[in-house]
KETORMI-188654 format. One record per residue (C-alpha): residue number from 1; x, y, z. Coordinates in nm, 3 decimals, padded with zeros to 5 digits. Each point is the difference from the previous one (the first is absolute). Layout:
<rs>
R,NUM,X,Y,Z;
...
</rs>
This chain:
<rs>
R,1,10.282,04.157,19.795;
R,2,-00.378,-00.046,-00.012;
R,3,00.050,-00.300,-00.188;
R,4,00.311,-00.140,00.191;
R,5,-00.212,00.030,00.248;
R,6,-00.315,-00.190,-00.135;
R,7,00.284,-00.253,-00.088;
R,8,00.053,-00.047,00.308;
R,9,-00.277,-00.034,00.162;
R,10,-00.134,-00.239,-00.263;
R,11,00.288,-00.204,00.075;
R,12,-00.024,00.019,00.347;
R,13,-00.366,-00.086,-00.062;
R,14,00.123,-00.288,-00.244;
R,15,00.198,-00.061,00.282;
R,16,-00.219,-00.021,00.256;
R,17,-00.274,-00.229,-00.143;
R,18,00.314,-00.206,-00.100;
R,19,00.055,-00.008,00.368;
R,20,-00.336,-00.029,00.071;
R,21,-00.078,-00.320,-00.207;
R,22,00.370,-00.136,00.139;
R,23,-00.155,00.072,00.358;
R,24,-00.342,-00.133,-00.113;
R,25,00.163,-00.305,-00.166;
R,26,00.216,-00.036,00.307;
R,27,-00.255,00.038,00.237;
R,28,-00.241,-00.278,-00.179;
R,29,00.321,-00.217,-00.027;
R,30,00.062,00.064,00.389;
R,31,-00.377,-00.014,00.088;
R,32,00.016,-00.371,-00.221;
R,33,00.301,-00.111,00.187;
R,34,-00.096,00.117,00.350;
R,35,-00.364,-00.145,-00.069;
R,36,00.161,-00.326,-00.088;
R,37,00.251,00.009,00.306;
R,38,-00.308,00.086,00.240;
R,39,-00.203,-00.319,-00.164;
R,40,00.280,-00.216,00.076;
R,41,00.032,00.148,00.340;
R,42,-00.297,-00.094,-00.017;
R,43,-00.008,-00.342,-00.025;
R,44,00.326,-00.030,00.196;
R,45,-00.233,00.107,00.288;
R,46,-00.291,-00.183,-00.105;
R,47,00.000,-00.364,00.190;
R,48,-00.050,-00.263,-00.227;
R,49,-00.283,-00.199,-00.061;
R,50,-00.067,-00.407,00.116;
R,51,-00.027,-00.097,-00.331;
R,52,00.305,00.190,-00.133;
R,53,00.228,-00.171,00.286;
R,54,-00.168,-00.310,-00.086;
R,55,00.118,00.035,-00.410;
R,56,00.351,00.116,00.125;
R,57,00.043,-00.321,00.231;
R,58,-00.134,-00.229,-00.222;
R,59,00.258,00.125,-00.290;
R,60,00.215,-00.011,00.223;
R,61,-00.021,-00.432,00.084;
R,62,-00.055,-00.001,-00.366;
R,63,00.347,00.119,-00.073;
R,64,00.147,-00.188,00.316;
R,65,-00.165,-00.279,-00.164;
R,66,00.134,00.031,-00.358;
R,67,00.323,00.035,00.151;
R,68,-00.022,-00.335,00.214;
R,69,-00.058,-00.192,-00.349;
R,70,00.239,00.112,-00.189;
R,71,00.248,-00.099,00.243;
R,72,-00.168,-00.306,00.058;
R,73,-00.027,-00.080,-00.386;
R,74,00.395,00.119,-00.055;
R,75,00.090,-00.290,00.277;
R,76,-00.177,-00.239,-00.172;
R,77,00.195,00.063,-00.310;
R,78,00.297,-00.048,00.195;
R,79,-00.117,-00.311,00.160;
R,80,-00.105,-00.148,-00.338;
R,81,00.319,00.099,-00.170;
R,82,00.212,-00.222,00.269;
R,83,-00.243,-00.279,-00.028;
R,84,00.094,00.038,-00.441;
R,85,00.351,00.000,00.142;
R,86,00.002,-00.296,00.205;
R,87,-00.207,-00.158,-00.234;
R,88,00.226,00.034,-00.301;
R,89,00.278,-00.136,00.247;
R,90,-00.197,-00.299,00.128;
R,91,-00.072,-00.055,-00.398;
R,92,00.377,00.023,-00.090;
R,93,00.085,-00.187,00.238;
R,94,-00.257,-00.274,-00.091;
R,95,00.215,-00.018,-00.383;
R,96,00.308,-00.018,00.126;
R,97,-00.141,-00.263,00.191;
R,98,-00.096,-00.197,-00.287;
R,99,-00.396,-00.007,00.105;
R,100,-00.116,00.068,-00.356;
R,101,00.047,-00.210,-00.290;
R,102,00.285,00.223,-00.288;
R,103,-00.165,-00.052,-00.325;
R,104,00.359,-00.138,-00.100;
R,105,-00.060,-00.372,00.065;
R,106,00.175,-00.050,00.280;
R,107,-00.309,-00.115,00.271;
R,108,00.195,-00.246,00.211;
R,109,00.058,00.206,00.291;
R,110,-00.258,00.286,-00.049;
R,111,-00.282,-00.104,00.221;
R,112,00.128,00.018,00.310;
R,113,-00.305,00.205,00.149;
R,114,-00.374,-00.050,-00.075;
R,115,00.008,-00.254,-00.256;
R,116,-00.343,-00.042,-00.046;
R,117,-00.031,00.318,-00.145;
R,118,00.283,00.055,-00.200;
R,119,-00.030,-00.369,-00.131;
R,120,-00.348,00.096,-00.088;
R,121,00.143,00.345,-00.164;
R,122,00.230,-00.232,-00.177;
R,123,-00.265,-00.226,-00.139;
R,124,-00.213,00.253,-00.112;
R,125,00.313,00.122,-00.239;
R,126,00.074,-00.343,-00.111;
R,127,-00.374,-00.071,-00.081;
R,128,00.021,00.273,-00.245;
R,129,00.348,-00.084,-00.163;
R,130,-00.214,-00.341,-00.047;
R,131,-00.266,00.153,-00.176;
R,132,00.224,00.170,-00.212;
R,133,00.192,-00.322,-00.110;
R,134,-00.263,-00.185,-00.035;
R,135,-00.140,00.247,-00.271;
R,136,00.295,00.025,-00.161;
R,137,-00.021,-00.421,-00.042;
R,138,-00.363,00.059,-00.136;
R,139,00.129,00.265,-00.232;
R,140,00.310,-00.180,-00.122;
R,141,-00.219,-00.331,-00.026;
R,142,-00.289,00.155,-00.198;
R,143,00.281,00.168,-00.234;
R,144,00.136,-00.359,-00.078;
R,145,00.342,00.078,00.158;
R,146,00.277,-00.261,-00.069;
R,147,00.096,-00.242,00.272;
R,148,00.309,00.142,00.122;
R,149,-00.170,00.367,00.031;
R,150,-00.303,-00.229,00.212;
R,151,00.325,-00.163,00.213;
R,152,00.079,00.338,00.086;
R,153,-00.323,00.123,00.103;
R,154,-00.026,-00.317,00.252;
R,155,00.306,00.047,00.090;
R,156,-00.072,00.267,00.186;
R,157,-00.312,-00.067,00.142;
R,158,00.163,-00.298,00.150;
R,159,00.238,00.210,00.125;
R,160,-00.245,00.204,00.153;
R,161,-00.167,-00.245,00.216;
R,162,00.317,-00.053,00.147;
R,163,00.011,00.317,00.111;
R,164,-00.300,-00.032,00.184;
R,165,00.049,-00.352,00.142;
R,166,00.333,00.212,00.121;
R,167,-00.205,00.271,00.155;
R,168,-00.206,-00.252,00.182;
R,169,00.275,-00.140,00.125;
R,170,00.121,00.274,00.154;
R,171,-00.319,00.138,00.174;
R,172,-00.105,-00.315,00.089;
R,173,00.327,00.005,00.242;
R,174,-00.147,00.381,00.142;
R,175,-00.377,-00.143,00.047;
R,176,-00.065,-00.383,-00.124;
R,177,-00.368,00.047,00.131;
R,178,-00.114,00.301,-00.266;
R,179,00.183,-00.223,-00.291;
R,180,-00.199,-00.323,00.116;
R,181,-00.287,00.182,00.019;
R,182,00.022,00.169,-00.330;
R,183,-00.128,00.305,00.065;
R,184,00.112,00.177,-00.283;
R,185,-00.256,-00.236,-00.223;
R,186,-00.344,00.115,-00.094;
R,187,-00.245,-00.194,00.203;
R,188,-00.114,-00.271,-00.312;
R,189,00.344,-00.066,-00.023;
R,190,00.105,-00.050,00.362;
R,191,-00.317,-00.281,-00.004;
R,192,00.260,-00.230,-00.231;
R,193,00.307,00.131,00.203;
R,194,00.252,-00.248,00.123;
R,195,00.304,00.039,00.197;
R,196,00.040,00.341,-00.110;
R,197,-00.120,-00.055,-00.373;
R,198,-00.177,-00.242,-00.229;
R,199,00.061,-00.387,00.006;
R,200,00.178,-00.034,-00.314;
R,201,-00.162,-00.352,-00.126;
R,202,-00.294,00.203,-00.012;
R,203,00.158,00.316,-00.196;
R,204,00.095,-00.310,-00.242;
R,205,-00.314,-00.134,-00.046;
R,206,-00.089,00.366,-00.125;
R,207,00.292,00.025,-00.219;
R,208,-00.139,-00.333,-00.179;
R,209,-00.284,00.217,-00.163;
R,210,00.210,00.245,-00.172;
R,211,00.251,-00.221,-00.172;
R,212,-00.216,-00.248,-00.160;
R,213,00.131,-00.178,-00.244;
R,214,00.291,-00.173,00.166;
R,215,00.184,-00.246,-00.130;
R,216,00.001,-00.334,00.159;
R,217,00.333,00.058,00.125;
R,218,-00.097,00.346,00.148;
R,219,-00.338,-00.181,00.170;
R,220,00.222,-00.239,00.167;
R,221,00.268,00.244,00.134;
R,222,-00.310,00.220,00.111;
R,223,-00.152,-00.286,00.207;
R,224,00.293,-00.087,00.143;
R,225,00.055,00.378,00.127;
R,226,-00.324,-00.020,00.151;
R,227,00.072,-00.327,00.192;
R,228,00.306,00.107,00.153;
R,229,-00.134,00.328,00.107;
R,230,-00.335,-00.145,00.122;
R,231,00.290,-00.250,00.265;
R,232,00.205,00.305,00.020;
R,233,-00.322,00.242,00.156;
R,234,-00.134,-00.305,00.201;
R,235,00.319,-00.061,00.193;
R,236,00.002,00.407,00.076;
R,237,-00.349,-00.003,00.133;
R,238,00.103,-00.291,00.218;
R,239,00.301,00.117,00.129;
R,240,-00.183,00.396,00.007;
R,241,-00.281,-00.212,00.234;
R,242,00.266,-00.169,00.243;
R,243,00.150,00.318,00.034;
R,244,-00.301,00.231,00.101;
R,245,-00.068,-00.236,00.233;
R,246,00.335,-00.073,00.139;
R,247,-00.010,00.394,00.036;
R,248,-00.304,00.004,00.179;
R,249,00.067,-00.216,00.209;
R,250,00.312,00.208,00.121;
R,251,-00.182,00.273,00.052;
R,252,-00.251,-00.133,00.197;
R,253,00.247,-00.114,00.213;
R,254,00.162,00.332,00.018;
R,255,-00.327,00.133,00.097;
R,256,-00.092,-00.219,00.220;
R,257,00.324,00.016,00.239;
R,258,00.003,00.279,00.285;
R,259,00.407,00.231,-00.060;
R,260,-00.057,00.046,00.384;
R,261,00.294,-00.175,00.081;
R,262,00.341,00.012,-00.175;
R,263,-00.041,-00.433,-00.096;
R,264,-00.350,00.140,-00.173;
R,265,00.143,00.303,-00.173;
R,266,00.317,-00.247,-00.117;
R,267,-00.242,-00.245,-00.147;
R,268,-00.229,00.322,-00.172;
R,269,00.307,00.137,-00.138;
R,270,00.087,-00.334,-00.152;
R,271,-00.329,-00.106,-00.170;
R,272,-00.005,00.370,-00.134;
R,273,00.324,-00.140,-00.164;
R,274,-00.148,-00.261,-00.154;
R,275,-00.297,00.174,-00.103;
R,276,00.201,00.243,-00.192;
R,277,00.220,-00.293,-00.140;
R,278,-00.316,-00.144,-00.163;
R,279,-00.088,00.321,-00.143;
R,280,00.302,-00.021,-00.191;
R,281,-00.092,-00.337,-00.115;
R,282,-00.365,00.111,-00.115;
R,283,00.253,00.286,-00.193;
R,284,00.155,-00.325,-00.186;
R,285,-00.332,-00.127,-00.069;
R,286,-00.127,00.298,-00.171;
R,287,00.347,00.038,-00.174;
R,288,00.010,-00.352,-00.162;
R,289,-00.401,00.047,-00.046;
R,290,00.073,00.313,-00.224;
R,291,00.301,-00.188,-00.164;
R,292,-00.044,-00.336,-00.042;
R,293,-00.167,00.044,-00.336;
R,294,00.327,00.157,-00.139;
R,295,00.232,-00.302,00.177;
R,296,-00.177,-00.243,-00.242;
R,297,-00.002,00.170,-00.353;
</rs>
């Protein structure tokens, strides 16, 4: 009994401290937790400082802010991506249109917008198809090539003029003024420029150079080229001279009339007429300027 007893009380002793450290662990546990609720009591009490308030608002119209551009950025996406939209439309449009020049060939009807650019587009590709025919003649000339492998060769780079005298053609109809001018020439060689291009008597006179030794047959045919395209150029400057200043002369008098009165605006409308029919005469002049030399071999 004695040591039931003992047993007992030891485990009641066990006992207790057990439920003595439980209460001493649950009181430091509940003396943690109510010290933390009573600090944030505390500070839910506690007013807060100037310069706290002054943090909170200014993170505050930081994120307000933020927010404002991001939404502003996000509609500018969507304003660019209709712009890409309408601009991929405008530049369908534009092809079905027959603006640009199709790399097929077919460059009769294709500048009907600016023409001074895409001729000048075009030009730019033709100048380097020359190039590359004309180093192909080098190459098949320096490698003795026979005569009908040489035909070929110039062949084709006759052929290829004709393209361009084409082109010209065709944008000098959209904007005769950038083709007279020759804008698409480097500056030395718009100081020999005429009508558009070179005078061909003196292209000829070059050519005389480079294919020494002629026969006296070849001499004579030579000279005679030269003669008839010296007349040919000096009856297109004289008729290009008449007609700048027949053309002038319109629009002077265009200019100088008042389109107060319907008589005056009659009489505007009509010399306007005229004007633009010359313009299509200078076209003619730079068309048989380009061509002529081809009309007589």
């Amino acid at each position: 009994m004695a040591d039931a007893s003992s047993r007992t009380d030891n485990s009641t002793v066990l006992d207790n401290d057990g439920k003595i450290y439980r209460l001493e662990q649950g009181q430091s546990g509940g003396a943690i937790m109510a010290s933390n609720s009573s600090d944030r009591s505390d500070r839910s009490d506690k007013p807060l400082d100037q310069k706290t308030l002054r943090r909170l608002a200014q993170n505050r119209e930081a994120a307000r802010k933020s927010r404002l551009r991001k939404k502003s950025y996000v509609q500018q996406l969507e304003s660019s991506k209709l712009k890409l939209a309408q601009l991929e439309q405008e530049l369908q449009k534009a092809r079905q249109q027959g603006i640009f020049i199709s790399s097929s060939g077919d460059q009769t009807h294709a500048m009907s917008g600016n023409g001074a650019m895409t001729f000048d587009l075009e030009y730019t590709r033709w100048l380097e198809d020359q190039n590359k025919q004309i180093n192909e003649l080098r190459t098949a000339v320096n490698a003795h090539a026979s005569d009908s492998d040489l035909r070929l060769i110039v062949d084709g780079i006759m052929a290829h003029y004709d393209e361009i005298f084409k082109v010209k053609g065709v944008a000098a109809k959209a904007d005769v003024f950038h083709i007279l001018s020759g804008m698409w020439k480097t500056p030395a060689e718009r100081c020999f420029l005429w009508l558009g291009g070179f005078r061909p008597s003196e292209l000829l006179k070059l050519l005389v150079n480079h294919l020494e030794p002629l026969t006296e047959q070849q001499m004579l045919g030579l000279t005679n080229l030269q003669q008839s395209s010296q007349q040919a150029e000096d009856a297109l400057s004289q008729g290009m001279e008449a007609l700048q200043q027949s053309l002038a002369e319109t629009l002077a008098g265009s200019l100088g009339s008042s389109a107060g009165s319907s008589g005056n605006v009659a009489n505007y409308m009509g010399q306007m007429a005229m004007a633009m029919g010359k313009l299509g005469t200078l076209e003619n002049f730079l068309r048989q300027a380009g061509l002529f030399p081809f009309f007589q071999s």
